[in-house]
TORBATOR-643638 format. One record per residue (C-alpha): residue in one letter; x, y, z. Coordinates in steps of 0.1 Angstrom, whole numbers, plus 5000, padded with zeros to 4 digits. Layout:
N
AXYZ
...
END
This chain:
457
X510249355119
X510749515151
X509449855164
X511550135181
X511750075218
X509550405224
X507150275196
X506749945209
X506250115244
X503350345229
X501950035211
X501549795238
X498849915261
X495449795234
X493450035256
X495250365251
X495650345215
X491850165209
X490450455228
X492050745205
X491250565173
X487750495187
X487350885187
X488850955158
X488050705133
X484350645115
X483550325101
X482350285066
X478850325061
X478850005039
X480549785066
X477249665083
X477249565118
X477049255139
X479448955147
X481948825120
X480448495100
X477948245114
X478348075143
X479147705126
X478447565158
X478447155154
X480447155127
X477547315105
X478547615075
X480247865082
X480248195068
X483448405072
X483748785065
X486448915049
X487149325049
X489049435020
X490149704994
X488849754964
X491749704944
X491449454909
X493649214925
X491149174955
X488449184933
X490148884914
X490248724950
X486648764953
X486048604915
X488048304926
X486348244960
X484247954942
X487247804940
X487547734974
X483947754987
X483547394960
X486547234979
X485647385014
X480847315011
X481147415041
X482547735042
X481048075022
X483648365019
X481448695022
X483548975010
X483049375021
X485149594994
X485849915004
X487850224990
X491150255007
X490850535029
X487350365045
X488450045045
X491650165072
X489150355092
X486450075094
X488649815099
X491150005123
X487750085143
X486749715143
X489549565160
X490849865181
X487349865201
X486449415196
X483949495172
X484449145157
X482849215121
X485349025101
X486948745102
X489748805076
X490949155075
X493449345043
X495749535062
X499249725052
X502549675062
X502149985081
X499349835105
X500449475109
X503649525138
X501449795158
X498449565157
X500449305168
X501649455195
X498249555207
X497449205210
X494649235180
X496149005156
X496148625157
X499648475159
X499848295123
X503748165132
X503247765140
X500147755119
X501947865086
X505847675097
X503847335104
X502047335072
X504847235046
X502547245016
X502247625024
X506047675020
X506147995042
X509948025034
X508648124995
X507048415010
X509048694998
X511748815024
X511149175023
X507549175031
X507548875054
X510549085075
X507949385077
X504949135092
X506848965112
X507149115153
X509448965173
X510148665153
X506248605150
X504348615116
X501148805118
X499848835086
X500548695054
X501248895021
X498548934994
X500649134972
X503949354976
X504949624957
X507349934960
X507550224935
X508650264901
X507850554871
X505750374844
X505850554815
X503750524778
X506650494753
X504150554723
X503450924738
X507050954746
X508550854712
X506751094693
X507951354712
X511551244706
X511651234744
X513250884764
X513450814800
X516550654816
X516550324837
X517050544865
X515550904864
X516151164886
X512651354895
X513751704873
X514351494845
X510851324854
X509551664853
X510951784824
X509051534801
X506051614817
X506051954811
X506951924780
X504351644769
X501051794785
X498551884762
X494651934760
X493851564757
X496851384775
X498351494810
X501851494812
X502051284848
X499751174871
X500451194909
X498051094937
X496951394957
X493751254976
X493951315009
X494951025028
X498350935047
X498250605022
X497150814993
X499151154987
X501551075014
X502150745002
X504450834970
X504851234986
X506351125014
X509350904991
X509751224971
X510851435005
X513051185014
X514751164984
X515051564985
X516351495021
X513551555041
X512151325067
X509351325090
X511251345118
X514751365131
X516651045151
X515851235185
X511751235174
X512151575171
X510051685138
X511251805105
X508151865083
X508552245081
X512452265073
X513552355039
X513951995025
X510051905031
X509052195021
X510752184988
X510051864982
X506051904987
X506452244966
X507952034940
X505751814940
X502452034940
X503752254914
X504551944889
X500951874896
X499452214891
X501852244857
X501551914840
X499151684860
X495651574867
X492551874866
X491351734899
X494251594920
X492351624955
X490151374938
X493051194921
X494250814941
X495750484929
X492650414909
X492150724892
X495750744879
X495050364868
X492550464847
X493850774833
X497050574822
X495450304812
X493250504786
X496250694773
X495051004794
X498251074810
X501850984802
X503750874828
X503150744866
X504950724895
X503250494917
X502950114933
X505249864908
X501849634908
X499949874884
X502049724857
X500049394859
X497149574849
X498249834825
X499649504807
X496249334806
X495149384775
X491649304785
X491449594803
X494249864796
X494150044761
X497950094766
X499049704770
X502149654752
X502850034751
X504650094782
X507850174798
X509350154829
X511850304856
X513050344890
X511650604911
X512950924904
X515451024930
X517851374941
X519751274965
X519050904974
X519750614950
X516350454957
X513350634963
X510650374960
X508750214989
X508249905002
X504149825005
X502049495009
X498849425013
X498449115036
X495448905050
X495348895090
X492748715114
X491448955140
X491748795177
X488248855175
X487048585149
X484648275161
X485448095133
X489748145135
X490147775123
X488447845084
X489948185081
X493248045082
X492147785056
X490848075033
X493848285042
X496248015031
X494447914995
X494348284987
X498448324991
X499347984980
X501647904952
X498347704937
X496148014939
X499148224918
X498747914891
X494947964897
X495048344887
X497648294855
X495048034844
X491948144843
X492548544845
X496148594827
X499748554841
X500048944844
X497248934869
X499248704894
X499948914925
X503549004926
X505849044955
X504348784975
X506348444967
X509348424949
X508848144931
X506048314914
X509248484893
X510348144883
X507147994871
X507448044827
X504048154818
X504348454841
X508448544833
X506548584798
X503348764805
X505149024827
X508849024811
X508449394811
X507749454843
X508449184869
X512349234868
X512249564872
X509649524900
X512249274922
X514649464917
X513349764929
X511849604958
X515749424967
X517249764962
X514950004989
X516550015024
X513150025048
X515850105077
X517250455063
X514950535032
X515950855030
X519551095033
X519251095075
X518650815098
X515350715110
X514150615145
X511650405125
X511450095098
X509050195069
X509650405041
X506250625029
X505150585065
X506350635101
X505150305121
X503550455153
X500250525160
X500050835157
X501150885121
X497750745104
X495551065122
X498951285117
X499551215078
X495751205073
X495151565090
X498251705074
X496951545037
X493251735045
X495352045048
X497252025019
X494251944997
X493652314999
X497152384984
X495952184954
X492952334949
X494552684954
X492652764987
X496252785008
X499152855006
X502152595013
X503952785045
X501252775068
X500052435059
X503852295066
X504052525098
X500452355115
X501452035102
X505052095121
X503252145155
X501451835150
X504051605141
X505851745168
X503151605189
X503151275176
X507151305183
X506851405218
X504451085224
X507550865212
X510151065238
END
């Protein structure tokens, strides 16, 4: 991947950029404090911290760790799980002022190429090409573009995902309702409307505040009404009539049809709800389907449909997401993360999961040869073609109906964006909750971006 000239320029200098995040940013109160792992001096243990979200898949990571630790005696994995919003702001904190907490950090395909540039990250590149068991040509292209900075690999995918609408086809068929293969978001909110209900919402949308949270599958829906963030010149566009219909949209689907609490609502609390056959359909990341099709688990396994993102004026509207494991520059113990890092991405830890926790479980979007191993074309045939296809299809360089000056598509990759879109996503919490009203927000938010924009000029 490479950043815009300007945004490479505003990346480079570590000190600049540590210093506002310093400020800005407050670590999680559950991270603890001190230098990452043990010292291992003289070849003794060695115990390596790993920061991470609290997402089932990581949690299946952390399950698995004994795994490793039995082939590696010398090595403990300690793993810190945080909710998404504190684990960005602890971690982000921890390398931007050489905090060196952890020795393994989960960080997004946003993060990864401005990290790099700030010289945070360690270089994975001839560690991962010289290894030929690892087989970092299976990692899947899409992702691997996005963590990759100037032809140098700096992380290593976890998981990847885009966006799709998930839909529960036993709530929909008694309603004499069906969804085409590729929706567009009136028809989407259509069936909503007309399948809430006392006991079963008719969609769930994210609306915690968060730029990863609301703005993660907000910011897809006002492209696709042809809004962007901001124009090709960095000039910004959040308050023209495009944004702002799209977010009205979007807020008033919610308030109609949607969750009771939606400032409270994220990734997991949609999960849920789905999952127990509280709401009916979901537009979110294309890796919930692993889990609503775990029948241990999900009370709707086997009940499920699915879609492309629901679009206007685009023919894609999903994103393009991973989460990836990174070493911090900061590590003592740079040697065994790798070798941790490694296991819990390699093709034998995908056999490890389908084995002992259920082929849907595998993390998807991450190798492709996962797609090609039986047991999991099986487990997930509802899902994981939908799921590469979607993630082939998005264009990362012009997600929306305007060029970009940016690659990403629910996020603009400077460094600015994460205190902009979380500012803006605090603001627009009270629209939700019927405190505000949508034009002012959009106006403040406008002034702000604009900010942000004139930092990239």
């Amino acid at each position: 991947m490479m950043l815009t000239k300007t945004a490479r320029r505003k990346a480079a200098p570590a000190g600049a950029a540590a210093a506002v995040l310093a400020l800005t940013l407050t670590a999680c109160a559950g991270a603890g404090g001190g230098n990452s792992g043990t010292s291992g001096e003289d070849g003794g243990p060695v115990e390596l911290t790993l920061a991470t979200v609290n997402n089932p898949q990581m949690k299946d990571m952390e399950e698995l760790k004994s795994a490793f630790e039995e082939e590696h005696p010398d090595i403990t994995v300690n793993f810190i799980q945080m909710e998404e919003n504190d684990l960005r702001d602890a971690v982000t904190k921890d390398v931007a002022t050489d905090g060196g907490q952890y020795d393994i950090v989960t960080v997004g395909s946003y993060e990864v190429p401005i990290w790099a540039q700030n010289g945070w990250l360690a270089d994975l590149t001839q560690d991962l090409e010289s290894d030929a068991d690892y087989d970092v040509d299976d990692l899947f292209q899409p992702v691997k573009d996005a963590l990759t900075v100037d032809g140098s690999l700096y992380a290593v995918p976890f998981y990847g995902e885009s966006s799709m609408l998930m839909y529960n086809k036993e709530i929909l068929d008694e309603a004499g309702l069906t969804v085409p293969e590729h929706p567009t978001w009136q028809e989407v909110a259509d069936i909503a409307r007309e399948v809430d209900s006392d006991e079963v919402d008719g969609i769930c949308l994210r609306g915690k505040p968060g730029w990863g949270e609301v703005f993660a599958p907000l910011t897809t829906v006002v492209q696709t009404f042809g809004g962007t963030w901001f124009d090709e010149n960095w000039d910004a566009q959040v308050s023209s009539p495009e944004f702002t219909e799209a977010v009205q949209f979007y807020v008033d689907l919610v308030e109609d049809a949607g969750e009771s609490d939606p400032v409270s609502t994220g990734f997991t609390e949609c999960l849920n709800n789905v999952s127990q056959g509280r709401s009916a359909m979901w537009v979110d990341a294309t890796v919930a389907a692993g889990l609503l099709e775990d029948p241990e688990s999900s009370q709707v396994a086997g009940k499920m449909g699915y879609a492309h993102a629901p679009v206007v004026e685009t023919e894609e509207s999903g994103w393009l997401w991973s989460w990836n494991l990174a070493i911090p520059e900061t590590t003592q113990h740079r040697a065994e993360a790798l070798e941790f890092m490694k296991w819990a991405t390699s093709k034998e830890y995908h056999q490890l999961v389908g084995e002992e926790l259920g082929w849907s479980r595998v993390p998807p979007g991450a190798r492709t040869s996962t797609y090609e191993i039986p047991e999991y074309q099986e487990a997930a045939a509802a899902f994981a073609p939908i799921t590469r296809d979607i993630m082939l299809a998005v264009n990362p360089e012009q997600p929306g109906v305007a060029p970009q000056p940016w690659t990403g598509i629910q996020y603009v990759t400077i460094p600015e964006f994460q205190d902009l879109g979380n500012q803006v996503s605090q603001d627009l919490a009270d629209v939700f909750a019927g405190r505000s009203e949508l034009g002012p927000v959009l106006d403040n938010a406008q002034e702000l971006a604009q900010q942000a924009g004139d930092a990239q000029k």
